[in-house]
C-alpha positions as CSV (number, residue, x, y, z in Angstrom):
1,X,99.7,91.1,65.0
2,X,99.4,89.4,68.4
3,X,102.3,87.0,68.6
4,X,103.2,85.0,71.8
5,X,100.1,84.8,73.3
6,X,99.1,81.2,73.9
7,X,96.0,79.8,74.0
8,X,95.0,77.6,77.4
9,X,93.0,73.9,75.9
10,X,91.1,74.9,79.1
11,X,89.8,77.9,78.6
12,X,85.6,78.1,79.1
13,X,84.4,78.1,75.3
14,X,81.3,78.5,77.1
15,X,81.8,82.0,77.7
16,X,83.5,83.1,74.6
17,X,81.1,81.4,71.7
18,X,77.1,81.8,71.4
19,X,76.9,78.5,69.6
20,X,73.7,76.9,68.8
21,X,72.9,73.8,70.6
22,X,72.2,70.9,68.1
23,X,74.0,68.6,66.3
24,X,74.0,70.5,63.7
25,X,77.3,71.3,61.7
26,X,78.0,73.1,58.3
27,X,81.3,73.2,56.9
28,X,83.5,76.5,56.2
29,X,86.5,76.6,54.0
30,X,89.3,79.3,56.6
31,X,91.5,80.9,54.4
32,X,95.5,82.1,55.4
33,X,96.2,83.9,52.1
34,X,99.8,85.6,53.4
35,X,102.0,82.3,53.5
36,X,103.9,80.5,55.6
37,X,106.3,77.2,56.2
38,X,103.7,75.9,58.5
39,X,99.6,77.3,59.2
40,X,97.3,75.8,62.0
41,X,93.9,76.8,62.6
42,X,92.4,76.9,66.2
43,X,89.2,78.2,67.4
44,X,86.4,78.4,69.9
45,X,84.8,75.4,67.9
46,X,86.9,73.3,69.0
47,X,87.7,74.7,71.8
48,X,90.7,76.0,71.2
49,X,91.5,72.0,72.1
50,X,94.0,71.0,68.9
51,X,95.8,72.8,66.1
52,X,94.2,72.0,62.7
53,X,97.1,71.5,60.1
54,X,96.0,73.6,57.0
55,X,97.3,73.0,53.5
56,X,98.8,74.6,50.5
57,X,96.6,75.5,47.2
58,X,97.8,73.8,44.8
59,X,99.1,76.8,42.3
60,X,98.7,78.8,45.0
61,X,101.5,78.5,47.3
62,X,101.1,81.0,49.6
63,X,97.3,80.6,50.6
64,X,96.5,77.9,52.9
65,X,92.8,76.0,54.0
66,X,91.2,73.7,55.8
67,X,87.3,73.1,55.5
68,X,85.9,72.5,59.1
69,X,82.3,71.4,60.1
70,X,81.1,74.0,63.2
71,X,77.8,74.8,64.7
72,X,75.4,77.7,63.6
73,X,76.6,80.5,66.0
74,X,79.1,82.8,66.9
75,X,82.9,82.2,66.9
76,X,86.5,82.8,67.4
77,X,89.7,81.5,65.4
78,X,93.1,82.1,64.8
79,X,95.7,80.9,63.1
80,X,99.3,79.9,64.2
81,X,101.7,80.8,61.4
82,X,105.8,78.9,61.8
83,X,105.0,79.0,65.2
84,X,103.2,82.8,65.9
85,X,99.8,83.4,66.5
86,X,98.2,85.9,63.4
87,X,95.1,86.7,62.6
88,X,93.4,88.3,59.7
89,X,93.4,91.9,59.3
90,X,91.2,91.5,56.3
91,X,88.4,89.4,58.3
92,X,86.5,90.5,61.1
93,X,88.3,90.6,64.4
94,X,88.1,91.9,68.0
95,X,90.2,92.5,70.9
96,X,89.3,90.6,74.1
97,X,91.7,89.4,77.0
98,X,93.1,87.1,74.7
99,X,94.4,88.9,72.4
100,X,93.1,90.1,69.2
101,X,91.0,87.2,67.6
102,X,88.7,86.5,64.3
103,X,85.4,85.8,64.3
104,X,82.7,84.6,62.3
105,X,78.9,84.1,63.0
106,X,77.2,81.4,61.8
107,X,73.9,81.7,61.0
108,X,70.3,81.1,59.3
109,X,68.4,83.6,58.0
110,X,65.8,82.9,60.7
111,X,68.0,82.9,63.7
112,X,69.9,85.6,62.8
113,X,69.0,88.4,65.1
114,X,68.1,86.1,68.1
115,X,72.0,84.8,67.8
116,X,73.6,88.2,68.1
117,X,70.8,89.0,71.2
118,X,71.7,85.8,72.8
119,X,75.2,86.6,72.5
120,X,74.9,90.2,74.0
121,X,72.8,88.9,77.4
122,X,75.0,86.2,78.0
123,X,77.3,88.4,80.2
124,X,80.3,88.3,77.8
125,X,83.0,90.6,79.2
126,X,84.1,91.1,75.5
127,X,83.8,94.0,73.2
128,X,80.9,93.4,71.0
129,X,79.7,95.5,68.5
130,X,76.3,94.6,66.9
131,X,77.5,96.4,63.5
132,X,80.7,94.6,63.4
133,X,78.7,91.6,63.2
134,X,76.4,92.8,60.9
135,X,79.1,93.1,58.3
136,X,80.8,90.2,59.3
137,X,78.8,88.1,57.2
138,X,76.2,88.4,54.5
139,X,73.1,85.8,54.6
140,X,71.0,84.7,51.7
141,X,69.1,81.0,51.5
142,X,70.7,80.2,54.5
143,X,74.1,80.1,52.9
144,X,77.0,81.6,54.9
145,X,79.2,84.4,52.4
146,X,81.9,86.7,52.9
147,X,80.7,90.5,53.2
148,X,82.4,92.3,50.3
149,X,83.9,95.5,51.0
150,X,82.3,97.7,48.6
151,X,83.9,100.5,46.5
152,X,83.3,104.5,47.6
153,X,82.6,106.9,44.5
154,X,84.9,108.7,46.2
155,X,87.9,106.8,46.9
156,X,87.6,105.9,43.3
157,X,87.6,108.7,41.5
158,X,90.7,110.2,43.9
159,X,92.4,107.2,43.1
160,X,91.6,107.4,39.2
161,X,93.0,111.2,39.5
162,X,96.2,110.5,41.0
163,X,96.5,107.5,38.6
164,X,95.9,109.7,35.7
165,X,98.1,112.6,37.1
166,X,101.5,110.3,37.8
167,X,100.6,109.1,34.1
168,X,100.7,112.4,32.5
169,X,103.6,113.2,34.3
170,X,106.0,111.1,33.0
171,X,106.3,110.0,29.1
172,X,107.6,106.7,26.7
173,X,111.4,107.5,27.4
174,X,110.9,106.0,31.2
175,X,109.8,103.1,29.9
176,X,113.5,102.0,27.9
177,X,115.6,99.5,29.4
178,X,119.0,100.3,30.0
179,X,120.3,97.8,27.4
180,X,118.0,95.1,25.1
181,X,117.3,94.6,21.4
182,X,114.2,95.1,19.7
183,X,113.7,92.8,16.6
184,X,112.2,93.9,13.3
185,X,111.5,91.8,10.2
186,X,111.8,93.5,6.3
187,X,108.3,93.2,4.3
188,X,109.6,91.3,1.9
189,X,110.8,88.1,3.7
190,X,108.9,85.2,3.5
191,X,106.3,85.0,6.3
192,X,107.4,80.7,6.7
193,X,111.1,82.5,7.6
194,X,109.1,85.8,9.6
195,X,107.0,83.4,11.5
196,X,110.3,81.2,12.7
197,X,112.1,84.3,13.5
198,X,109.4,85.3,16.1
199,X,109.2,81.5,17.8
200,X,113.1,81.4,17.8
201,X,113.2,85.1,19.3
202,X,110.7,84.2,21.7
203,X,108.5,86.9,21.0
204,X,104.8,87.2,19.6
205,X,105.2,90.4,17.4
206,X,107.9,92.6,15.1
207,X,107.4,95.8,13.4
208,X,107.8,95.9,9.7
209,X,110.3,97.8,7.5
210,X,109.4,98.8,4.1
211,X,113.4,99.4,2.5
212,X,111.8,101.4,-0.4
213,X,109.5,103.8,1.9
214,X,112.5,103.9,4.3
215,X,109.9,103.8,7.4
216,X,108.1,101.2,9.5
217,X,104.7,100.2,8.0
218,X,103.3,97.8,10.4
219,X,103.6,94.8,12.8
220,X,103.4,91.2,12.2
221,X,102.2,89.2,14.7
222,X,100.8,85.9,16.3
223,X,97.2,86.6,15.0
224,X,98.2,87.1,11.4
225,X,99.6,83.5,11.6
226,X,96.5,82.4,13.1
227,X,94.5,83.8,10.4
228,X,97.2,82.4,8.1
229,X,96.6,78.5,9.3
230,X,92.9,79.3,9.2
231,X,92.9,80.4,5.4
232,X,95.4,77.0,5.7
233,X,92.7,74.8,6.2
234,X,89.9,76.3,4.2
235,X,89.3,74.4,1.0
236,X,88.4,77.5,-0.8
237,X,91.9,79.5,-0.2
238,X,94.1,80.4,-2.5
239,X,97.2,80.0,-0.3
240,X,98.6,76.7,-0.4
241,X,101.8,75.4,1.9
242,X,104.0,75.8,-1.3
243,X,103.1,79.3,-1.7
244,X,103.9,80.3,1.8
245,X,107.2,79.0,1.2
246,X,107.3,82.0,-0.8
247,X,104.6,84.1,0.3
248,X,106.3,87.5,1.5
249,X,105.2,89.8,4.5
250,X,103.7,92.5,2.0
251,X,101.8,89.9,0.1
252,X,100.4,88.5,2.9
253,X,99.0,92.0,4.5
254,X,98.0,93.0,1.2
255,X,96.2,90.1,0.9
256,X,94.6,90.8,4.5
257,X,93.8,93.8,3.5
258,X,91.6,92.6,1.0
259,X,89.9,90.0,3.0
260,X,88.6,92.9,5.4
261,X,87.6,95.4,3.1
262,X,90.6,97.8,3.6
263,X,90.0,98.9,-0.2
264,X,90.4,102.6,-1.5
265,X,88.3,103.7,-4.2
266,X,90.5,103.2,-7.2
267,X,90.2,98.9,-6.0
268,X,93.1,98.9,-3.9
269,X,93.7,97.4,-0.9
270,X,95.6,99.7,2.1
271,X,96.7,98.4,4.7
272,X,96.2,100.2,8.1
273,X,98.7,102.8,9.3
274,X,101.1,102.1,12.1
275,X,100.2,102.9,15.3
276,X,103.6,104.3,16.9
277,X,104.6,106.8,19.2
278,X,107.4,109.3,20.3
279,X,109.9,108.8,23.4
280,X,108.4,112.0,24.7
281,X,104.4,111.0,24.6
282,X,103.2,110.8,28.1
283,X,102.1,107.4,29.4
284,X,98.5,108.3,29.6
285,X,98.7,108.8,25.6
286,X,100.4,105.8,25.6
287,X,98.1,103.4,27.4
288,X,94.8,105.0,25.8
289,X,96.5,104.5,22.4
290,X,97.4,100.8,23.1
291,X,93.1,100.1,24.5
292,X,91.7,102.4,22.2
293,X,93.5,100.2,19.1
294,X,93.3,97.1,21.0
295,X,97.2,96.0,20.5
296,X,99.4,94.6,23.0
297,X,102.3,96.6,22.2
298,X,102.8,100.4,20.3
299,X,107.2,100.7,18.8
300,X,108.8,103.7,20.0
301,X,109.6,105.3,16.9
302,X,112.2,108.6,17.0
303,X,113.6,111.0,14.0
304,X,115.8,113.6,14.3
305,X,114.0,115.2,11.0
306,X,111.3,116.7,10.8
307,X,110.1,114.6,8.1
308,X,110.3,111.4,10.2
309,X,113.2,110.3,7.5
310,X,116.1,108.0,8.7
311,X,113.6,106.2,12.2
312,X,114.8,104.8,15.1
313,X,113.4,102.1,16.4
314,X,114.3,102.3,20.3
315,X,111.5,100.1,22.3
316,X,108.0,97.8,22.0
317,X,105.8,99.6,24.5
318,X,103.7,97.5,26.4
319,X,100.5,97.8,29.1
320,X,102.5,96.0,31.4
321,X,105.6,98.1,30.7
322,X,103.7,101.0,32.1
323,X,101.6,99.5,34.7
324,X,105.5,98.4,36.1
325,X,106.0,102.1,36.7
326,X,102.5,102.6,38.1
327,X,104.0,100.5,40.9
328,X,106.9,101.2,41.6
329,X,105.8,104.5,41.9
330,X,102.8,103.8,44.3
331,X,104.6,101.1,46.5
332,X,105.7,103.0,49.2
333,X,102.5,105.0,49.4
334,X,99.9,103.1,48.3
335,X,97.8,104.6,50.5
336,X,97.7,107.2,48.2
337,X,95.4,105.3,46.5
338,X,92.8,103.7,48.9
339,X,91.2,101.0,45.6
340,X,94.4,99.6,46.0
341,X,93.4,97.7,49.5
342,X,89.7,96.3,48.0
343,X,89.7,92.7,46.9
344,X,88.8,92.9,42.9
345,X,85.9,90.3,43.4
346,X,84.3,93.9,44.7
347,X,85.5,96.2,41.9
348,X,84.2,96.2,37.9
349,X,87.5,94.7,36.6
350,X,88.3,91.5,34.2
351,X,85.8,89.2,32.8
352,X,84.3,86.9,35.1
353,X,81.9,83.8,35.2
354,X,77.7,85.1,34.9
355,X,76.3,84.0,37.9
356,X,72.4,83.2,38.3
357,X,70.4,86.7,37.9
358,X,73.1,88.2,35.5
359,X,72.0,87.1,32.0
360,X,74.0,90.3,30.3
361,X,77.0,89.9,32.1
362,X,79.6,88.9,29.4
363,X,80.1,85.3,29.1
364,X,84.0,83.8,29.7
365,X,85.5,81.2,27.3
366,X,86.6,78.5,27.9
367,X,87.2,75.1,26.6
368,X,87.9,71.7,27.5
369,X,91.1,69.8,26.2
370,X,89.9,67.9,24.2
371,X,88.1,70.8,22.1
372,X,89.9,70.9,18.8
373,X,93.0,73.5,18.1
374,X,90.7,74.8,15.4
375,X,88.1,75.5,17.8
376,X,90.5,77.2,19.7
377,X,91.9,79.4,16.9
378,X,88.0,80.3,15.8
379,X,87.4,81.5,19.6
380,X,90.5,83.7,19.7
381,X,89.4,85.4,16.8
382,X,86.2,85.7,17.0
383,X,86.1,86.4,20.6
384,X,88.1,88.7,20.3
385,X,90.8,87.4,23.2
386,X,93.9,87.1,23.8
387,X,94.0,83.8,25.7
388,X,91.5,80.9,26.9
389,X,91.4,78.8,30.3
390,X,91.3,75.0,29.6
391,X,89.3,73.5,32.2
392,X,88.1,70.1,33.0
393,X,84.6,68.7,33.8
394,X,84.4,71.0,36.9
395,X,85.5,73.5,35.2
396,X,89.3,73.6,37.6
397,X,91.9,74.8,35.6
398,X,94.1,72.8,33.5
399,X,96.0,75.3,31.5
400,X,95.7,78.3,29.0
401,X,96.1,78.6,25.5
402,X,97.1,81.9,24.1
403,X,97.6,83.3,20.6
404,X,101.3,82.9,21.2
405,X,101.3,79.5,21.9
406,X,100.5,79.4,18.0
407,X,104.2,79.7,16.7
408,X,105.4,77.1,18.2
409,X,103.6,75.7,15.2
410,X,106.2,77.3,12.8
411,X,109.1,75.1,14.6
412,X,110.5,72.5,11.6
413,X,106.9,73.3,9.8
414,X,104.8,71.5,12.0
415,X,101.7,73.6,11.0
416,X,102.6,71.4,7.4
417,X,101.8,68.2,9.5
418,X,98.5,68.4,11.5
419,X,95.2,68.7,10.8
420,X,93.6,71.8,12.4
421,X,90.1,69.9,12.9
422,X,91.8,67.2,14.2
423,X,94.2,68.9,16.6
424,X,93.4,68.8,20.3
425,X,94.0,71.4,22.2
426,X,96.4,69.1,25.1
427,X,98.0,67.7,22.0
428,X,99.3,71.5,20.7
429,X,100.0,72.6,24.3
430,X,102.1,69.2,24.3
431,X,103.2,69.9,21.1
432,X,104.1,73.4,22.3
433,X,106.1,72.3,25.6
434,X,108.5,69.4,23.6
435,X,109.3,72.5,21.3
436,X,109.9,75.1,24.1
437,X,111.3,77.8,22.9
438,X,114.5,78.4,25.2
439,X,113.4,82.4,25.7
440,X,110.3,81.3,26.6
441,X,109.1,81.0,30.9
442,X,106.8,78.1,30.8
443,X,106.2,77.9,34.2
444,X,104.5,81.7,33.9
445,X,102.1,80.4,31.2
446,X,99.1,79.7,33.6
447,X,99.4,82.2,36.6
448,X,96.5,82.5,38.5
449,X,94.9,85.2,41.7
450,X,92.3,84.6,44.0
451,X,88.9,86.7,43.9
452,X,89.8,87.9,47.5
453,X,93.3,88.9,46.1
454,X,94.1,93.0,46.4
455,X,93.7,94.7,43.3
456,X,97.2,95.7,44.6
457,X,98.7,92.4,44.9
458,X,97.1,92.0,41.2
459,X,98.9,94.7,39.5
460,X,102.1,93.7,41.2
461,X,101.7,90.1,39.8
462,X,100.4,91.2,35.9
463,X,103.2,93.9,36.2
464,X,105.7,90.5,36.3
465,X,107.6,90.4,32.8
466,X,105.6,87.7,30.6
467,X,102.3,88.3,32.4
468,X,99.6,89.4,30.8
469,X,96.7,87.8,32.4
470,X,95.9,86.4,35.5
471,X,92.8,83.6,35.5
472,X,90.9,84.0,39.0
473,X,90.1,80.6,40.5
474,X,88.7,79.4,44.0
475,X,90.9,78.6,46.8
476,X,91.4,74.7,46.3
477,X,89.5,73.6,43.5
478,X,90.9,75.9,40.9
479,X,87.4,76.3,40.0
480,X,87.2,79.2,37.3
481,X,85.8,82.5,38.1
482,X,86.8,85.0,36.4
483,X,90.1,86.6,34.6
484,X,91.8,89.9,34.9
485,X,94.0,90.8,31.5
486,X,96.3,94.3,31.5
487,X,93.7,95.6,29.3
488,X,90.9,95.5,32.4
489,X,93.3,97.0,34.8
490,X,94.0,100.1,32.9
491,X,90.7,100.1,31.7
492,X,89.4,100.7,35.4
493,X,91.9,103.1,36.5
494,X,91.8,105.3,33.7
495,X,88.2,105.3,33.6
């Protein structure tokens, strides 16, 4: 960082820019992603004349822009951060007699190699480096982009190996809180009752107890009452709102069971087993159990007999749960792992929007609020997702609706009183904020990254109790790009 140095309104631009002559001018969106009370911009474009108030993202409190119209050529900014001059130590930048500065070069596709050559004969007593420049920006149709730092083989798979050795090294015990409570529901209650418990507990799953087995058979969660509303609404179902008044746990699952298939060969339906694990698994186990079986969370099941009689239920392991201890313990030395640094626009993570030339990339979904909740419950299921970005006409985002939001449904039997088909999806999310659970952290419902965020600064942020996705959105419009679950990081690191 070069602080204190000031820059002169009467300093020779001339000397310091290779702009083309012309009236010319294209705008650029400038970018301070680090924060800040108050960010200026100031730069040989104008030169270095005025300081250009930049504002806020909205959602995005800590990042900061200004679009700018400036001429095709070379050039050098900075910003002035509560009162400092920074630059970026993620953009291009030089040193000169002025300090260290960013710069940019501006250019068509045509006058691309004259404007460096130009630059380099004009007697500039700067440093210049011709490479620099040629990474500095990327050119296609005459459009000005970002070069994306690219991912080495190598740093990757050192980084995947030190990942996968910290994970092995340490097992499920790590992961228990010093104090909590872990709920669980008996098969036999009535899933209206189960379905309460989880909105008034604030929580979106619950292992099941089978009393005459004397061991945990399962998990009842936010899907089954999606799939429970669904067979709701169909005309054909044989589950009607007074029989889920009644309708236990066990009858329910066996009844799911039957609706997939799960059937042994004397006609019975079986439900599938539990996926559990011990205190002393390791957390690589651990996290490939949770992908491989595609659950959000795996109980931590111990017995002190070797049959497994008389189980303690001691914790609901979670992605984020171990990706909390992947930080914590690469923090101080993330250099350790050098993926950490790149942005994860330039690394295979998440889902994001197909661009033009990339018809098998795999599509994003997303919906508009007025979409019907039923639409929304079809896409979750069938789509296989966990949540879905509700977006406007330009695709900014609005909001997300995930599978949890559905129990706010089982508040004083509202699911008895709506129509499915009928059902917007602003009209549930309303629904689902006037009947806020008091466990529940609204305001981290619709957290949101920046493609040119550090897969770094990413894992911190889904590592956050209550965060299990972040949707990636451009700087100022909220346009939606992309999203990054849990699932994707580990799903990268481990390879």
């Amino acid at each position: 960082m070069n602080s204190g140095q000031i820059f002169n309104p009467g300093m020779d631009s001339a000397r310091e820019t290779g702009s083309v002559a012309g009236t010319v001018l294209i705008p650029m969106r400038f970018v301070w992603p680090y924060g800040g009370r108050s960010v200026f911009l100031s730069g040989s474009f104008n030169r270095w004349s005025e300081l250009l108030p930049m504002s806020p993202v909205e959602g995005c409190p800590t990042v900061f822009q200004i679009i700018w119209s400036i001429s095709p050529g070379y050039h050098q900014y900075k910003f002035c951060v509560d009162g400092e001059w920074r630059h970026d130590e993620h953009q291009p930048y030089i040193s000169s007699e002025y300090g260290v500065v960013n710069t940019v070069l501006l250019a068509t596709e045509t006058n691309f190699g004259s404007g460096i050559n130009a630059l380099v004969s004009a007697g500039s007593s700067m440093d210049v480096d011709n490479t620099a420049f040629n990474r500095a920006v990327r050119i296609s149709d005459g459009t000005l982009t970002e070069a994306i730092p690219r991912i080495a083989e190598a740093d990757l798979q050192v980084s995947r190996h030190r990942v996968s050795a910290f994970l092995s090294a340490h097992t499920a015990y790590e992961l228990l809180p010093e104090s909590g409570k872990v709920v669980a529901l008996d098969i036999d209650l009535p899933v209206k009752q189960a379905f309460h418990i989880l909105y008034e507990q604030g929580i979106t799953m619950a292992p099941l107890w089978d009393f005459c087995k004397g061991r945990f058979v399962g998990v009842l969660s936010a899907s089954d009452f999606i799939l429970i509303l669904r067979e709701l609404g169909n005309h054909g179902s044989n589950l009607t709102e007074e029989e889920l008044e009644t309708h236990t746990i066990s009858a329910w699952k066996e009844g799911k069971a039957y609706m997939n298939r799960q059937i042994d060969g004397h006609g019975r339906a079986f439900s599938k087993p539990l996926i559990d694990a011990g205190p002393n698994d390791n957390l690589k186990d651990l996290a490939l159990k949770l992908l491989q079986n595609q659950v959000a969370t795996v109980p931590i099941i111990h017995s002190s007999t070797e049959d497994g009689s008389f189980p303690q239920l001691l914790h609901l392991a979670s992605l984020a749960g171990i990706l909390k201890c992947v930080c914590r313990y690469f923090r101080h030395c993330s250099g350790s792992l050098p993926i950490l640094k790149l942005p994860i626009c330039s690394i295979p993570v998440g889902t994001w929007v197909p661009k033009i030339g990339e018809p098998n990339r795999r599509p994003l979904a997303m919906l508009r609020p007025s979409a019907s909740l039923s639409a929304a419950l079809n896409l979750l299921v069938q789509a296989q997702v966990s949540s879905i970005p509700i977006v406007d006409d330009n695709d900014s985002l609005l909001d997300t609706y995930c599978r949890s939001d559905i129990t706010a449904l089982a508040k004083d039997r509202a699911y008895a009183h709506i129509n499915l088909n009928e059902m917007t999806i602003h009209q549930a999310l309303q629904l689902g904020q006037d009947l806020c659970s008091p466990y529940e952290l609204r305001s981290q419902r619709c957290q949101m990254c920046l493609p040119s965020d550090s897969l770094h600064k990413v894992m911190e942020r889904l590592a956050s109790p209550g965060v299990r996705r972040l949707v990636i959105v451009e700087a100022g419009s909220k346009r939606v790009e992309g999203i990054v679950s849990l699932s994707d990081i580990f799903r990268f690191l481990l390879g």
